[in-house]
C-alpha positions as a Markdown table, in Angstrom:
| # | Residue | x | y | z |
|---|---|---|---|---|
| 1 | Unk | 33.3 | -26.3 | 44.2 |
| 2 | Unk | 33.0 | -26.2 | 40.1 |
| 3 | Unk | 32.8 | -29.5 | 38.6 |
| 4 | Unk | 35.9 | -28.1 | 36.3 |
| 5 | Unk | 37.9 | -27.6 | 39.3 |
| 6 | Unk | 37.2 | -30.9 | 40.4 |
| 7 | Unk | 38.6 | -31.9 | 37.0 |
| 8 | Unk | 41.7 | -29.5 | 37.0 |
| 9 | Unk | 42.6 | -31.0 | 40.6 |
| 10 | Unk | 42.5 | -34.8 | 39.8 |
| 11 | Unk | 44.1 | -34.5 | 36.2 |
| 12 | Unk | 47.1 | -32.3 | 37.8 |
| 13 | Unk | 46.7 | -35.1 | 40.7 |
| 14 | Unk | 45.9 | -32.2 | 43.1 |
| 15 | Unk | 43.4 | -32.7 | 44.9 |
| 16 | Unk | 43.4 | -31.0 | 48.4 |
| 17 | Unk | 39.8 | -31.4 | 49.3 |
| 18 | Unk | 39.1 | -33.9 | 51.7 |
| 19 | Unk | 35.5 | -33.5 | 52.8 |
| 20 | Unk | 33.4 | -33.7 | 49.4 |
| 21 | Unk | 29.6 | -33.7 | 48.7 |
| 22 | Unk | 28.8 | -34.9 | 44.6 |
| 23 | Unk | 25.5 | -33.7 | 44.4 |
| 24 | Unk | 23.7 | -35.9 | 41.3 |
| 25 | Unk | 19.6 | -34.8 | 41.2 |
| 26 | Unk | 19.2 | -37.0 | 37.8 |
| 27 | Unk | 22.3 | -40.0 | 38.1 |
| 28 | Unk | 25.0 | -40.6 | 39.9 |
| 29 | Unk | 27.1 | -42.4 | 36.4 |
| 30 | Unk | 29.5 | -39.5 | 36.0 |
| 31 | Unk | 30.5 | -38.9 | 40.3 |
| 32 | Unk | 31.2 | -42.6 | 40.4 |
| 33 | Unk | 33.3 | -42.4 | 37.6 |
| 34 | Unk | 35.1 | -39.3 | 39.6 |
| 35 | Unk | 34.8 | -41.3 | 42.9 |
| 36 | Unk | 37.1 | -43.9 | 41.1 |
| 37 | Unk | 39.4 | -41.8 | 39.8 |
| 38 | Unk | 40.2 | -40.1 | 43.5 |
| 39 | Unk | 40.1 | -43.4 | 44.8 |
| 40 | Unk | 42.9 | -44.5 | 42.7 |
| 41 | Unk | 45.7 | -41.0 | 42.6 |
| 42 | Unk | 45.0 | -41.3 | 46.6 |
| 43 | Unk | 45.2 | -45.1 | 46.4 |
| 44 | Unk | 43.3 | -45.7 | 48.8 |
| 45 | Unk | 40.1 | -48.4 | 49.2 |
| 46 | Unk | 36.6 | -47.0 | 49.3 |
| 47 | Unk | 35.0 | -47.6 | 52.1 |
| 48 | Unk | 31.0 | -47.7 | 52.0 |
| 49 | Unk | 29.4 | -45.7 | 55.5 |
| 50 | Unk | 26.0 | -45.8 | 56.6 |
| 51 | Unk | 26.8 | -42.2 | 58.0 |
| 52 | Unk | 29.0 | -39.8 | 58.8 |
| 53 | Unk | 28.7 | -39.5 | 62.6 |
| 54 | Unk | 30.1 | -43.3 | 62.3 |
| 55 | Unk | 33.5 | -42.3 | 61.6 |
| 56 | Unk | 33.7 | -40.0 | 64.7 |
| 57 | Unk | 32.7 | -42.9 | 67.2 |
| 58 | Unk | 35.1 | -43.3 | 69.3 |
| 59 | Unk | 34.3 | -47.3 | 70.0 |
| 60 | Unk | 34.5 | -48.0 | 66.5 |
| 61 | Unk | 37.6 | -45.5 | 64.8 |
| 62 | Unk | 39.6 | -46.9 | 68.1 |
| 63 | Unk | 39.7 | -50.2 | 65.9 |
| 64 | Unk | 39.1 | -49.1 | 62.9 |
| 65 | Unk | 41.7 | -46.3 | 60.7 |
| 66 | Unk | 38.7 | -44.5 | 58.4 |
| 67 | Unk | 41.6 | -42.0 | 57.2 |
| 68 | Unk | 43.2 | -45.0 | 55.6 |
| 69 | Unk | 40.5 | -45.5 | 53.2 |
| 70 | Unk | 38.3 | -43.1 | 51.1 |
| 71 | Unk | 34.9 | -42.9 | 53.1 |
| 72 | Unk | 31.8 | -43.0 | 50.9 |
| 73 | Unk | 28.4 | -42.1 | 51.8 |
| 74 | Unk | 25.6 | -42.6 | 49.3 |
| 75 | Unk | 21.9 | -41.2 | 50.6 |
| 76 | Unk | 19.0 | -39.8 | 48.4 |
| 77 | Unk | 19.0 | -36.6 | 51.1 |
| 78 | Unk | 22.0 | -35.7 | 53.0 |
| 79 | Unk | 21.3 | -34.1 | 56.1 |
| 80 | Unk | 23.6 | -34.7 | 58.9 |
| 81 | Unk | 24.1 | -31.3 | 60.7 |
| 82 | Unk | 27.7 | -30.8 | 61.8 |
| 83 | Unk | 29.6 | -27.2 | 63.1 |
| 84 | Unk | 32.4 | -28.0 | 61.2 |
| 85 | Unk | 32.1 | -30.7 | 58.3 |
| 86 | Unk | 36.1 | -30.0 | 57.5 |
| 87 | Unk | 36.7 | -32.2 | 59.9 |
| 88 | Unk | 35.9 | -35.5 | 58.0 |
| 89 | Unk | 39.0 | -37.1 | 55.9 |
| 90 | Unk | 38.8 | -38.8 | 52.9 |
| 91 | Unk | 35.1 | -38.4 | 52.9 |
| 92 | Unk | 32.8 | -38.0 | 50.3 |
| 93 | Unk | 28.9 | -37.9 | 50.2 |
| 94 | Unk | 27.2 | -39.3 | 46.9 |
| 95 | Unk | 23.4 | -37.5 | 47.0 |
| 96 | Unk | 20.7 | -37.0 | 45.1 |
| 97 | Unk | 20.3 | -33.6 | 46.8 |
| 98 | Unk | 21.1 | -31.3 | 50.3 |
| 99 | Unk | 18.4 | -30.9 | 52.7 |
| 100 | Unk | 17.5 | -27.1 | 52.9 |
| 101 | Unk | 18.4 | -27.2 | 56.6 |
| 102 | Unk | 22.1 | -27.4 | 55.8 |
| 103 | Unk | 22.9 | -25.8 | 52.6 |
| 104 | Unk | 24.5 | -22.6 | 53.6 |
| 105 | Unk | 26.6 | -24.7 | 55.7 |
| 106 | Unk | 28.0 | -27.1 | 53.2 |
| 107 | Unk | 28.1 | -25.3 | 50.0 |
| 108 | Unk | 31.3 | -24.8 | 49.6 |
| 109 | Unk | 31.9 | -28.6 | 49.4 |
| 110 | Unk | 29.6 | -29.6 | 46.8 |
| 111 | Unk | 30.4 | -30.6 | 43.3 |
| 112 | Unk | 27.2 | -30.4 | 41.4 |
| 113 | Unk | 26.7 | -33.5 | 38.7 |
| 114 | Unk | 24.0 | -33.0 | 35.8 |
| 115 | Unk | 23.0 | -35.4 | 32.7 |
| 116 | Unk | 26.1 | -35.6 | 31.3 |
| 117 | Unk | 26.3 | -34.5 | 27.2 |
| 118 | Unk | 26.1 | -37.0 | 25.0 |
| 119 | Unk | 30.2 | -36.3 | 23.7 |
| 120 | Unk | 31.1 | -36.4 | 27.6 |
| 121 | Unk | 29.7 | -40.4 | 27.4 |
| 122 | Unk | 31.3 | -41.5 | 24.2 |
| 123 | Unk | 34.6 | -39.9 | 25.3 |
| 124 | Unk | 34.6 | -41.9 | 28.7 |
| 125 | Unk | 33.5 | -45.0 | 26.3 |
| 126 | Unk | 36.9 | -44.5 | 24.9 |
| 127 | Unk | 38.9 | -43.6 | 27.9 |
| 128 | Unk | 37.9 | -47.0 | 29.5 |
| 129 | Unk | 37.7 | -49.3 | 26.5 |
| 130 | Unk | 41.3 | -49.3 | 25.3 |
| 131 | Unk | 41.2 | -50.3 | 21.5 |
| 132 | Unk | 37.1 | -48.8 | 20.4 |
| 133 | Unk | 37.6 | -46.0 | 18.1 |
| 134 | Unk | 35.3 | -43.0 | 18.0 |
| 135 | Unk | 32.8 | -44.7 | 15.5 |
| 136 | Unk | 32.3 | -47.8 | 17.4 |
| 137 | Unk | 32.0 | -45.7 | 20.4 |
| 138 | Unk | 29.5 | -43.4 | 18.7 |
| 139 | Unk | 27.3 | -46.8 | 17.8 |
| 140 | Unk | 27.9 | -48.5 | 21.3 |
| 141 | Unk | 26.3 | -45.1 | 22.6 |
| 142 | Unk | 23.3 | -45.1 | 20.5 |
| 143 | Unk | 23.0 | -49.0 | 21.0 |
| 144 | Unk | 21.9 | -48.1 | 24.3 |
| 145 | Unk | 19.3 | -44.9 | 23.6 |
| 146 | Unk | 15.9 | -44.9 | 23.8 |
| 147 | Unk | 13.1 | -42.9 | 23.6 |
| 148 | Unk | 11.6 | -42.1 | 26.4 |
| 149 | Unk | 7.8 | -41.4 | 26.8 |
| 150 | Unk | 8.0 | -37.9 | 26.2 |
| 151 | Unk | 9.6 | -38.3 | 23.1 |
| 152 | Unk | 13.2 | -37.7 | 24.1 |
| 153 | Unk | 15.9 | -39.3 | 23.5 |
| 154 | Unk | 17.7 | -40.5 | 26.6 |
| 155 | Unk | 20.3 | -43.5 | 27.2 |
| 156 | Unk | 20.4 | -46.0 | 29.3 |
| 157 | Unk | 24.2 | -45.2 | 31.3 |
| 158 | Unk | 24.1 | -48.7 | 33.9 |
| 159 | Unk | 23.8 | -50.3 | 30.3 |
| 160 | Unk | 26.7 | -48.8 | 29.0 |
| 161 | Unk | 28.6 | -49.4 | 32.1 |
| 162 | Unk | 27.4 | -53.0 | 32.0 |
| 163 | Unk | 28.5 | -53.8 | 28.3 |
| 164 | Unk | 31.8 | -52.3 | 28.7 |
| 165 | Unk | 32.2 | -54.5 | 31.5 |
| 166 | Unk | 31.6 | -57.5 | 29.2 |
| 167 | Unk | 33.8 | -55.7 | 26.3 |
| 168 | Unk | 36.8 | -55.0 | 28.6 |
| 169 | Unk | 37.3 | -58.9 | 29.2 |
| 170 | Unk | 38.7 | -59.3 | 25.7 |
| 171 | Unk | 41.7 | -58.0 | 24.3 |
| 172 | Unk | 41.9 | -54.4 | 22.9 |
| 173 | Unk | 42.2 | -55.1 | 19.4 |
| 174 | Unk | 38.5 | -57.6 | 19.3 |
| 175 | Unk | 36.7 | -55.1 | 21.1 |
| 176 | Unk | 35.3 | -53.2 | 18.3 |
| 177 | Unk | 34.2 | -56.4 | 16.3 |
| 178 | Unk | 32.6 | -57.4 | 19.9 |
| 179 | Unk | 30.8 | -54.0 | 19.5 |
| 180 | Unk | 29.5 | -55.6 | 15.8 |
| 181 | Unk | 27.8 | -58.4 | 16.9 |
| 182 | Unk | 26.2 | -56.3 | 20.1 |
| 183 | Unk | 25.2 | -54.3 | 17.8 |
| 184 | Unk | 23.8 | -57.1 | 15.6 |
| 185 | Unk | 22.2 | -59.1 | 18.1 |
| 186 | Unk | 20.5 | -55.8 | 19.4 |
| 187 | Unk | 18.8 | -55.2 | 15.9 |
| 188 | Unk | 17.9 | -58.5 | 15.0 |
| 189 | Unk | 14.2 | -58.4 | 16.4 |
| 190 | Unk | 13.9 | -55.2 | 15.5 |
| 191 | Unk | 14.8 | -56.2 | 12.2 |
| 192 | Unk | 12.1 | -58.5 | 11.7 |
| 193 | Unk | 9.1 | -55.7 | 13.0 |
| 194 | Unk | 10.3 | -52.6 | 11.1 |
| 195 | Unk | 9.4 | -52.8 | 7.8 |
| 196 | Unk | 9.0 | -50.4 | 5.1 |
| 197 | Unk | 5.0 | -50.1 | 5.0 |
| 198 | Unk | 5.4 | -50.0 | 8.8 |
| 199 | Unk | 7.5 | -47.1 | 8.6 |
| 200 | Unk | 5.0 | -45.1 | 6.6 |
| 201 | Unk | 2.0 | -45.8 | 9.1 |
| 202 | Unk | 4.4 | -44.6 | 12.0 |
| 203 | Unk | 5.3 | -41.6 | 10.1 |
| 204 | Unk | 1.7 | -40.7 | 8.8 |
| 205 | Unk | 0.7 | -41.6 | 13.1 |
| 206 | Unk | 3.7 | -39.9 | 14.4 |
| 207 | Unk | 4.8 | -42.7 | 16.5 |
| 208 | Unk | 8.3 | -41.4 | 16.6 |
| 209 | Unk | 9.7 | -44.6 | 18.7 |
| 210 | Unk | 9.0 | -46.7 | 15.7 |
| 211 | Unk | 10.7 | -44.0 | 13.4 |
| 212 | Unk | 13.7 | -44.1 | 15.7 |
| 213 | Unk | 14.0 | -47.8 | 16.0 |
| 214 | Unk | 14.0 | -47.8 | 12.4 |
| 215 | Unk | 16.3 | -45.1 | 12.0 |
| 216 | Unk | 18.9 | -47.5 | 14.5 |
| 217 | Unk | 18.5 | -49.9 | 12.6 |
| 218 | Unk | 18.4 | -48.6 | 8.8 |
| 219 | Unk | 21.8 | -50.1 | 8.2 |
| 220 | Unk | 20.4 | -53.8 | 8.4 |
| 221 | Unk | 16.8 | -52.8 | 6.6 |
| 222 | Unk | 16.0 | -52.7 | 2.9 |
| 223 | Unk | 15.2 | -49.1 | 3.2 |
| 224 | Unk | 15.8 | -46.7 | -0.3 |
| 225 | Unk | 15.2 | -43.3 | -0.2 |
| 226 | Unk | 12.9 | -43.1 | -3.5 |
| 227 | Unk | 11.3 | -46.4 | -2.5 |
| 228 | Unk | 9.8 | -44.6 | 0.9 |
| 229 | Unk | 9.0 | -41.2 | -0.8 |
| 230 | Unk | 7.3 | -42.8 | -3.5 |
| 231 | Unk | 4.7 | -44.4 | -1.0 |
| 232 | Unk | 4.3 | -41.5 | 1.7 |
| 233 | Unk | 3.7 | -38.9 | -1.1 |
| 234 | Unk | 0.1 | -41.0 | -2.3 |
| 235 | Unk | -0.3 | -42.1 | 1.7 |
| 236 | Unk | -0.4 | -38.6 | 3.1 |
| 237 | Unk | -2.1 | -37.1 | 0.3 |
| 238 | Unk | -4.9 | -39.3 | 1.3 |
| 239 | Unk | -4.9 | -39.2 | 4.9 |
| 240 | Unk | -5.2 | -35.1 | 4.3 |
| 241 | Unk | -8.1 | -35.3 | 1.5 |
| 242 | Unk | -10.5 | -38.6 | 4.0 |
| 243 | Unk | -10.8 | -35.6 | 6.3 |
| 244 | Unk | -13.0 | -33.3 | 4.0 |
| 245 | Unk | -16.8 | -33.7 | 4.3 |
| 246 | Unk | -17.8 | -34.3 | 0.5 |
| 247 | Unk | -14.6 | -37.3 | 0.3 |
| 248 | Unk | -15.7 | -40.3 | -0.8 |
| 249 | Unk | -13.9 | -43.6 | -1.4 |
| 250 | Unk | -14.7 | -44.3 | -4.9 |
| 251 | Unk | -14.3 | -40.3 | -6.1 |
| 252 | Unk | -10.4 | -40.8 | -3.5 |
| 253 | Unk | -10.1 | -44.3 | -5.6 |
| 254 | Unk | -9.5 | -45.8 | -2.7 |
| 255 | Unk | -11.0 | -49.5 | -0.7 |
| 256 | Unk | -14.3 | -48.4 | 1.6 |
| 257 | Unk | -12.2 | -50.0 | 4.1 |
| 258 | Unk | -8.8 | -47.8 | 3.8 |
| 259 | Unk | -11.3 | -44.8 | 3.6 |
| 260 | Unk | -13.2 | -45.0 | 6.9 |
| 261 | Unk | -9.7 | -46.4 | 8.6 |
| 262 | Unk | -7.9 | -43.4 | 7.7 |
| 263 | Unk | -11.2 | -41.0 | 8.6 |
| 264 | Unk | -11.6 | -43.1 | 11.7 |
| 265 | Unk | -7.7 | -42.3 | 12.5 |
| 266 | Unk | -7.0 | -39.0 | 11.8 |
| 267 | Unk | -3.8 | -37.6 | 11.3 |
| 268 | Unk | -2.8 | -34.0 | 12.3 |
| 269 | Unk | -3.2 | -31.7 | 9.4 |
| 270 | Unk | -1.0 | -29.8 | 9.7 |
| 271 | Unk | 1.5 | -32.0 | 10.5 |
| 272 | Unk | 0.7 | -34.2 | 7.4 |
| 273 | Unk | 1.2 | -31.2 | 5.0 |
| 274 | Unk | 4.3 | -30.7 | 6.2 |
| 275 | Unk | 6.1 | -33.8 | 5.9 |
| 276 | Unk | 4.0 | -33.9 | 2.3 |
| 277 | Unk | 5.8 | -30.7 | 1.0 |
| 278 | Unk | 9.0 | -32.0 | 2.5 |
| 279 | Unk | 8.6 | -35.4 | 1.2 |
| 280 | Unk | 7.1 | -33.9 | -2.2 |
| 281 | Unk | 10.4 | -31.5 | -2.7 |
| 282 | Unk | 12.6 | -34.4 | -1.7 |
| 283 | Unk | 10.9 | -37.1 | -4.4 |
| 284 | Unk | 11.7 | -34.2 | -7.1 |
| 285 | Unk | 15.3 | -33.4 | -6.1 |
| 286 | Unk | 16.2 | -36.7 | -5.9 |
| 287 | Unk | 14.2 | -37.7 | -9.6 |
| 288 | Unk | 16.4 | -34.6 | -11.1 |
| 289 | Unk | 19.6 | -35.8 | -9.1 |
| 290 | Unk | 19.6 | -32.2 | -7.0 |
| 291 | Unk | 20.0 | -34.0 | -3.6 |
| 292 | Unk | 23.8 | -34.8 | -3.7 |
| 293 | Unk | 23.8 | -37.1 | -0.8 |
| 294 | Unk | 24.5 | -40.9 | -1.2 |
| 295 | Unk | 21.9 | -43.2 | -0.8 |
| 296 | Unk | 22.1 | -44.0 | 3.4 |
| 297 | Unk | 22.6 | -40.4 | 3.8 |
| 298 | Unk | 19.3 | -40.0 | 1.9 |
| 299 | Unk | 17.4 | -42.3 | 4.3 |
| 300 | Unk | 18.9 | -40.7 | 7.5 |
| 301 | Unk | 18.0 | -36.9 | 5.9 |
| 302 | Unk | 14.4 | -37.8 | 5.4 |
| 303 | Unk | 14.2 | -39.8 | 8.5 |
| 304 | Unk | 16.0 | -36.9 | 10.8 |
| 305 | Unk | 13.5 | -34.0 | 9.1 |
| 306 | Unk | 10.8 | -36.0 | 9.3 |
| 307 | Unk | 11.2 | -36.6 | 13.0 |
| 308 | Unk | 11.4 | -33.2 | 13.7 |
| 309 | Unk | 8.2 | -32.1 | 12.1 |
């Protein structure tokens, strides 16, 4: 079964199926959002299984009604090997994946879950948080992002889930002011570390955590767009030019000790001439008044090229 079917059937309140497998290799965030859903057009209480060969035991459905409920079984492998699995009601199995042994058996039943797209998060932010609007949605969403070790971005969904729960206590019209001051008390330390001669040693070492963190925070930072190309221009310029074998501190005018850190910390070449011809066009567009952009939206252009160079 297509996860759009899926879809189709519970927003037409149609849902025929009653033997389900929501197969979720990376999270399980979006199912249980679907599993909620079902559970309330059938209304019916979910009912948490250990397996399903439990619902067919005689001794126990004899005093116990599983069709009354919607049965939920959550393993990392499902493998439970049945002739006919369309004879479980109300059942749904919650999986990281299906063992190999019974794939061709119970395809038809599985709903296949990936990393849900960054729009599919902030719309269910909206759908349950009456009263957020898309913006504070948007910024609730990025609140809880983070770089991950590989460099990619990648948010943190049982943190969503869990500040919703503390926004939903409060009446729809405070909630996007509660958002503020989340968003507030999230960026207050990082406040204090990011500053603006900081930011130029991340960009010149490409520590793009610290460029993001500063980019989350650029709203609450004293950050101006001719201020920062002003100092990477002379900063790269050098770290490029400590490299060559005749460069020398007093011909560079530079302190011995800024010399052999730089040559003792080399930067990418390549790289650094890059973001130096980027940076060097931006400082002249922006001298001449060429860049049309207003001032954050100059910050958050050199930050965003910058990060992906």
């Amino acid at each position: 079964m297509q996860l759009i079917d899926l879809k189709r059937s519970i927003k037409d309140q149609d849902l025929t199926d009653d033997f389900l497998i929501f197969v979720c290799p990376e999270t399980d965030f979006l199912a249980k959002q679907y599993i909620e859903e079902i559970s309330r057009i059938k209304n019916i209480t979910i009912n948490k299984i250990n397996s399903l060969q439990e619902t067919l035991t005689s001794a126990i459905s004899l005093v116990f009604n599983y069709e009354s409920y919607l049965n939920l079984l959550a393993v990392d492998n499902f493998d439970e090997k049945f002739t006919d699995y369309s004879q479980f009601t109300n059942t749904i199995v919650l999986c990281k994946k299906v063992d190999k042994s019974i794939t061709a058996r119970v395809n038809d039943y599985c709903v296949n879950f990936n990393m849900p797209e960054p729009w599919q998060i902030v719309e269910y932010i909206k759908t349950t948080c009456k009263g957020l609007d898309q913006n504070h949605a948007e910024r609730l969403y990025n609140c809880c992002a983070r770089l991950d070790k590989d460099n990619k971005l990648k948010v943190d969904l049982y943190r969503i889930e869990n500040e919703l729960d503390k926004i939903k206590l409060f009446d729809e019209k405070e909630r996007n002011s509660l958002v503020e001051a989340l968003l507030l008390a999230e960026n207050t330390d990082l406040v204090q570390q990011v500053k603006t001669y900081d930011l130029i040693d991340a960009i010149i070492k490409n520590d793009k955590k610290f460029i993001h963190d500063a980019w989350r925070v650029r709203d609450y930072c004293d950050f101006q767009a001719t201020y920062l190309t002003a100092l990477l221009v002379p900063k790269l310029r050098d770290a490029c030019l400590v490299l060559a074998p005749t460069a020398k501190p007093e011909v560079m005018k530079i302190s011995p000790k800024a010399f052999y850190y730089l040559r003792n910390n080399p930067v990418n070449v390549d790289r650094a001439r890059k973001i130096l011809k980027f940076v060097s066009d931006i400082d002249r567009k922006i001298k001449e008044g060429q860049l049309d952009l207003e001032e954050y939206q100059k910050e958050d252009y050199i930050l965003c090229q910058i990060l992906g160079l």
